[in-house]
SEMAR-279800 format. One line per 3 residues: number of its first residue (from 1); their letters; for each residue x, y, z of C-alpha. Coordinates in steps of 0.25 Angstrom, whole numbers. Each point is the difference from the previous one (the first is absolute). Layout:
NUM) a) X:Y:Z | ...
***
This chain:
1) xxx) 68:-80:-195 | 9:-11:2 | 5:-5:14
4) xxx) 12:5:-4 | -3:14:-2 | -10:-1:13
7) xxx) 13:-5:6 | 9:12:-3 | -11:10:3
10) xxx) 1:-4:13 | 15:-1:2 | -1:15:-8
13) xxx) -9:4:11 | 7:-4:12 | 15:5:-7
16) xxx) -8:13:0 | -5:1:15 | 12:-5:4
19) xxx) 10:8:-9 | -8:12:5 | -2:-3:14
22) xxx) 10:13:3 | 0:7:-11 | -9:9:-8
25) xxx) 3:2:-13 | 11:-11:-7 | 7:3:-11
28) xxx) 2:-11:-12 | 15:-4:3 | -5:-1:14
31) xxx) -10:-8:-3 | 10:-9:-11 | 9:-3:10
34) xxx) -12:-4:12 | -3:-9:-9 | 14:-6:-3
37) xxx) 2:-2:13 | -13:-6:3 | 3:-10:-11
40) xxx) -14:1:-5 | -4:-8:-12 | 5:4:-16
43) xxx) -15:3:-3 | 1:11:12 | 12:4:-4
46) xxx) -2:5:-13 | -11:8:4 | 7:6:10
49) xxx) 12:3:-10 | -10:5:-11 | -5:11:9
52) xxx) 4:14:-5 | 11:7:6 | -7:10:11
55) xxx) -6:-1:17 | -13:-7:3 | -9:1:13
58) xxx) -5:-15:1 | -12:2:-7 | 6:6:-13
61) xxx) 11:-11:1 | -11:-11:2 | -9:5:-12
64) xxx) 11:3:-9 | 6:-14:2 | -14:-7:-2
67) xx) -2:7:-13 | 15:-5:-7
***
């Protein structure tokens, strides 16, 4: 793992906790345009955008962005 990749991880992780601090599920778009907004890097980004169209309760959105 690259310090890069160890780097984003953490900046996924905290997008997460704090994109879902009041929320309980989240769906893609939501999540898209936090991201925009947050202006999190273009590694992050395209994660984000390549997660399939749908709602995600943190852990799902976590997993499922890990595994891309």
């Amino acid at each position: 793992m690259t310090d890069e990749t160890t780097g984003d991880d953490a900046r996924l992780t905290t997008f997460l906790d704090d994109a879902y601090r009041a929320e309980e599920r989240m769906s893609s778009g939501d999540l898209q345009r936090r991201a925009i907004a947050e202006d999190l890097p273009a590694t992050l980004l395209t994660r984000i955008d390549a997660l399939p169209e749908g709602e995600y309760l943190q852990d799902e959105a976590e997993e499922a962005l890990r595994t891309l």
